[in-house]
Legacy VTK file of the C-alpha trace (Angstrom):
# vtk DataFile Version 3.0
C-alpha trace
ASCII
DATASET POLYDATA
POINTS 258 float
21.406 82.983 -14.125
18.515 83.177 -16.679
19.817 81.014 -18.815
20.244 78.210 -15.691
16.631 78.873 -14.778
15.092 78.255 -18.256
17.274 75.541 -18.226
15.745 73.643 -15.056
12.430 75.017 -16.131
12.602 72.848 -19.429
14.119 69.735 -17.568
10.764 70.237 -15.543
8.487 69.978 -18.246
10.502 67.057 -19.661
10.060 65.460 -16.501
6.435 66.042 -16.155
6.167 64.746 -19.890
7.862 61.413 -19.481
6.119 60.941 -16.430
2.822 61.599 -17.236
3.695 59.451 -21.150
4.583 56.171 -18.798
1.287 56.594 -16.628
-0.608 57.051 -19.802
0.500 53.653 -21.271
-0.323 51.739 -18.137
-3.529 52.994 -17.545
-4.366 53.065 -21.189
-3.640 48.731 -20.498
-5.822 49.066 -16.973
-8.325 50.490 -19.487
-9.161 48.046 -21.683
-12.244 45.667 -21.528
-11.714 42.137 -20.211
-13.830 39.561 -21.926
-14.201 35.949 -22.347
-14.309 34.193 -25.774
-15.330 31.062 -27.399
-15.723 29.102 -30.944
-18.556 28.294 -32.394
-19.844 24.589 -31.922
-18.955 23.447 -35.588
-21.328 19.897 -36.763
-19.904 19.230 -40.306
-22.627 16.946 -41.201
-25.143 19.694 -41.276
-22.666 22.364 -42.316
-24.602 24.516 -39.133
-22.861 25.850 -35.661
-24.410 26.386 -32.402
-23.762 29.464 -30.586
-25.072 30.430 -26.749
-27.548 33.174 -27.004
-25.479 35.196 -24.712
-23.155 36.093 -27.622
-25.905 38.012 -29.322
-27.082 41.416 -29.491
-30.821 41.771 -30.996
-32.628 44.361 -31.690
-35.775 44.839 -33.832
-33.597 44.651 -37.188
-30.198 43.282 -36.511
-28.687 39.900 -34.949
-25.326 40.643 -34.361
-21.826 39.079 -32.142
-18.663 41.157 -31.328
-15.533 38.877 -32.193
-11.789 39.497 -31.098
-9.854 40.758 -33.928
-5.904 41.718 -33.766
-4.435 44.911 -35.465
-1.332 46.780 -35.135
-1.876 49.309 -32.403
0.159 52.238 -31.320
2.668 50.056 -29.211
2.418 46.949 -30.992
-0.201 44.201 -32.012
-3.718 44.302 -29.809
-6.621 43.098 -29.676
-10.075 44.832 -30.583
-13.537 44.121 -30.664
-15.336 44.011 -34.011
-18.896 43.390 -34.679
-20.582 41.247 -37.805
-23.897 40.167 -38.371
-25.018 36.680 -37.855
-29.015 36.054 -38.721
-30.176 32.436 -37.266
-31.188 29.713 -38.622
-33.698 29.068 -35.964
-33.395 28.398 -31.897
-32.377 25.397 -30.158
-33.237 26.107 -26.202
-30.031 28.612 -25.371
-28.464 28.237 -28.378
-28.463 29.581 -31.953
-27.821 27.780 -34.868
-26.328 29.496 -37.580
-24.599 28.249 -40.855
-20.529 27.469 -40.143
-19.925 29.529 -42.583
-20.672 32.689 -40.511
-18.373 31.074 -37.887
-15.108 31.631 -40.056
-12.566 34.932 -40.256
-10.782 36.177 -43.193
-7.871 33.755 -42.248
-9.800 30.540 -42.419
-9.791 30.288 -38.732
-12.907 30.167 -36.291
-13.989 33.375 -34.974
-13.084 33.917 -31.129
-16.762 35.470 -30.122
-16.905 37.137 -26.806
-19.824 35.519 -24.770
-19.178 37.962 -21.290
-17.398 41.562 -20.983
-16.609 43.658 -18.327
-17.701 46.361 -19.665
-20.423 47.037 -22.613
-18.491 46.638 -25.864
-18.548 48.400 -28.933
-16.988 48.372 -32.206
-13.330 48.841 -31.959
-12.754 49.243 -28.293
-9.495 47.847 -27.390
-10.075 44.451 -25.052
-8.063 41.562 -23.103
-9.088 38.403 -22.965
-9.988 37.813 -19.192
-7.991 35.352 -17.139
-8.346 32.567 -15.230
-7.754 34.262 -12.124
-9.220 36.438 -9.565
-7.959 40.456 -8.601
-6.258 39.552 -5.551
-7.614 42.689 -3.592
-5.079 42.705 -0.573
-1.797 42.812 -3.408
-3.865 46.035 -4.972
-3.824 47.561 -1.615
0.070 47.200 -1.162
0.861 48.095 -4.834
-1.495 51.062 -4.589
-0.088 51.817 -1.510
3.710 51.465 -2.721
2.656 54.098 -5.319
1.392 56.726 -2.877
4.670 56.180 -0.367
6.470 56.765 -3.374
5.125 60.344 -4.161
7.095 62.100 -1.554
10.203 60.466 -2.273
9.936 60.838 -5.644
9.252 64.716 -5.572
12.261 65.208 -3.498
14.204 62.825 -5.867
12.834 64.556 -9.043
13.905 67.862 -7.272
17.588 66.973 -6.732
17.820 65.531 -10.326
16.522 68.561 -11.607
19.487 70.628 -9.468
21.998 68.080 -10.878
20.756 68.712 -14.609
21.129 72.660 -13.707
24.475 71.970 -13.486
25.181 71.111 -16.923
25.317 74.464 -17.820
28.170 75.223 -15.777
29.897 72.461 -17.236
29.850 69.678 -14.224
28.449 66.686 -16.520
28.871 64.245 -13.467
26.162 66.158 -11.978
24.092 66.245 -15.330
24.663 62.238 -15.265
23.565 61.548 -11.764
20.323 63.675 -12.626
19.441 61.780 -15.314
19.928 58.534 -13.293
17.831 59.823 -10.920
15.069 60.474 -13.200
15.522 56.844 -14.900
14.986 54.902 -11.736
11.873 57.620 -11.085
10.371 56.248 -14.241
11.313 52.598 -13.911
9.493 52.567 -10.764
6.505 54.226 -11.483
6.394 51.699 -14.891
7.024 48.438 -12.786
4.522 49.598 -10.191
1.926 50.234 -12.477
2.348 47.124 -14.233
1.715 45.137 -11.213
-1.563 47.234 -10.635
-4.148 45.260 -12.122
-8.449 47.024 -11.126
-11.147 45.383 -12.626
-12.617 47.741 -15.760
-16.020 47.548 -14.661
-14.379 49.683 -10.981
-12.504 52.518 -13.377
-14.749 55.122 -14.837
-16.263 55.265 -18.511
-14.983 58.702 -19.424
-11.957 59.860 -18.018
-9.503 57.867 -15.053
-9.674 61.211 -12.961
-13.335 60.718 -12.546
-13.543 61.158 -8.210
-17.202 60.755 -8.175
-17.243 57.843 -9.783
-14.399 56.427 -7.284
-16.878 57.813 -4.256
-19.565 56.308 -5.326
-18.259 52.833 -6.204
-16.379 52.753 -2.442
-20.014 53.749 -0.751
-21.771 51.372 -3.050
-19.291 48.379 -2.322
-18.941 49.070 1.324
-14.740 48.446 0.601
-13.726 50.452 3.173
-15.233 48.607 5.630
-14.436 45.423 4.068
-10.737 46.060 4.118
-10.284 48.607 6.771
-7.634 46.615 8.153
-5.118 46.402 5.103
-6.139 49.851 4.691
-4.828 51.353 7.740
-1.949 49.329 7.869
-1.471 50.362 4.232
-2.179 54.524 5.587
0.790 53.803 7.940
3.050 52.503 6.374
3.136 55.231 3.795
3.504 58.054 6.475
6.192 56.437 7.957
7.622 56.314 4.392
7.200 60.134 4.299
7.935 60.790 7.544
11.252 59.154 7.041
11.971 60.987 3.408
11.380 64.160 5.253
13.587 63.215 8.109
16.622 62.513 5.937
16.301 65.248 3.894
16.212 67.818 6.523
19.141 65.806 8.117
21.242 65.881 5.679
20.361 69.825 5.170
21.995 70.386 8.795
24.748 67.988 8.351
25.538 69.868 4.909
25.238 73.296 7.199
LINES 1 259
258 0 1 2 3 4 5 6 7 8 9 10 11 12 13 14 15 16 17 18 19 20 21 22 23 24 25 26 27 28 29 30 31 32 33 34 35 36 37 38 39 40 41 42 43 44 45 46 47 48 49 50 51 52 53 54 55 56 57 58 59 60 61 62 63 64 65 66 67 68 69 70 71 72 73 74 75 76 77 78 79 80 81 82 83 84 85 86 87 88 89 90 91 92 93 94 95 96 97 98 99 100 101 102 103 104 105 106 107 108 109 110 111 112 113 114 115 116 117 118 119 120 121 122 123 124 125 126 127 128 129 130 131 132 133 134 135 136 137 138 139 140 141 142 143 144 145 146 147 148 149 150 151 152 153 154 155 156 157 158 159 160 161 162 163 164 165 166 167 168 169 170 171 172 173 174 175 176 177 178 179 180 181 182 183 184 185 186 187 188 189 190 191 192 193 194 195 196 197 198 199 200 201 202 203 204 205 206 207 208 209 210 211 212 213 214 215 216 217 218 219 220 221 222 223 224 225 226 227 228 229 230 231 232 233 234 235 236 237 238 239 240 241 242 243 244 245 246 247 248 249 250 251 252 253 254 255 256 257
């Protein structure tokens, strides 16, 4: 009996692992700073380039740009945000002209500077180039929601898996199959979901994504409760009745077992 409960203790914390490894690579995506690049305005006659003053950074000593640079990251190639110093030429109303040279990466290619962030950038922070489209707000709300209504289910799901995997160790490897299946799908969902979960990263926190304050105070400042307190309720009700009905089959199936 020991043995079976260190067992299902360990399948537990393997659980809680893999779960908490697949939120960390989604969120570690949600993130990231999205900017928006250009090229320098190349004239070859003058052997100059024009960038928009909004690409610079001065200060009393420094003229400086961030450009997009891609390295091999921990899951593959991504981009990051690097910084080099560009002194101008001189001022041409809200431009800067600076020698093309400046203009050029270690490949021979033009430099994709980022004119507008998100978020303040510094050297090395990871970043996406920002798209073309809008957060569609009311899709957040339902993938969000799908999330939460998923909780319940999922703990109950989780908790039969880890009885199935318990059974391994009295030999019943159908069982310790079906557990494992169950946990698969647990994590497939949860990745899928969170892929589709796309917030802004000037709404997440600077520090830490379990920052609650910060979340307070941006849904105060924003007034978004009121602004969607329609998709919101209907949202808050349909995940009860998702729990309402996990808990009703799983007590009915209790009696019908009985």
């Amino acid at each position: 009996m020991t043995k079976k409960k260190v067992w299902m203790s360990f399948c537990i914390v393997m659980i809680l692992l893999l779960t908490f490894t697949v939120l960390s690579i989604r969120i570690e995506k949600m993130m990231r700073i999205d900017v928006e690049t250009i090229t320098a305005e190349v004239n070859e006659e003058t052997d100059t380039a024009k960038l928009p003053k909004s690409c610079y950074q001065f200060d009393e000593f420094k003229s400086t740009i961030f450009y997009v640079e891609e390295k091999e990251g921990l899951f593959g190639k991504e981009l990051v945000a690097n910084r080099k110093e560009m002194p101008p030429m001189y001022e041409e109303g809200d431009y800067v002209v600076i020698p093309s040279s400046y203009t050029t990466g270690e490949s021979g290619g033009r430099l994709l500077i980022i004119q507008e962030a998100t978020w303040p950038v510094e050297k090395g922070d990871v970043i996406v180039r920002r798209k073309d489209e809008d957060t569609d707000v009311n899709k957040q709300i339902w993938i969000l929601s799908c999330l939460l209504a998923m909780l319940l289910p999922g703990f109950l799901m989780l908790r039969r898996s880890v009885r199935k995997l318990g059974t391994l160790q009295e030999g019943n490897i159908k069982g310790g199959i079906e557990g494992i299946l169950l946990i698969g799908i647990w994590l497939c969902v949860i990745y899928v979901l969170m892929g589709q979960l796309h917030i802004p990263r000037q709404y997440l926190p600077q520090e830490h994504i379990l920052d609650i304050k910060f979340y307070i105070k941006e849904l105060r400042r924003f007034e978004f409760i009121q602004h969607y307190k329609q998709e919101l309720l209907i949202s808050g009700g349909c995940i009860l009745g998702v729990w309402s009905i996990s808990l009703l089959l799983k007590f009915g199936l209790r009696k019908s077992s009985n």
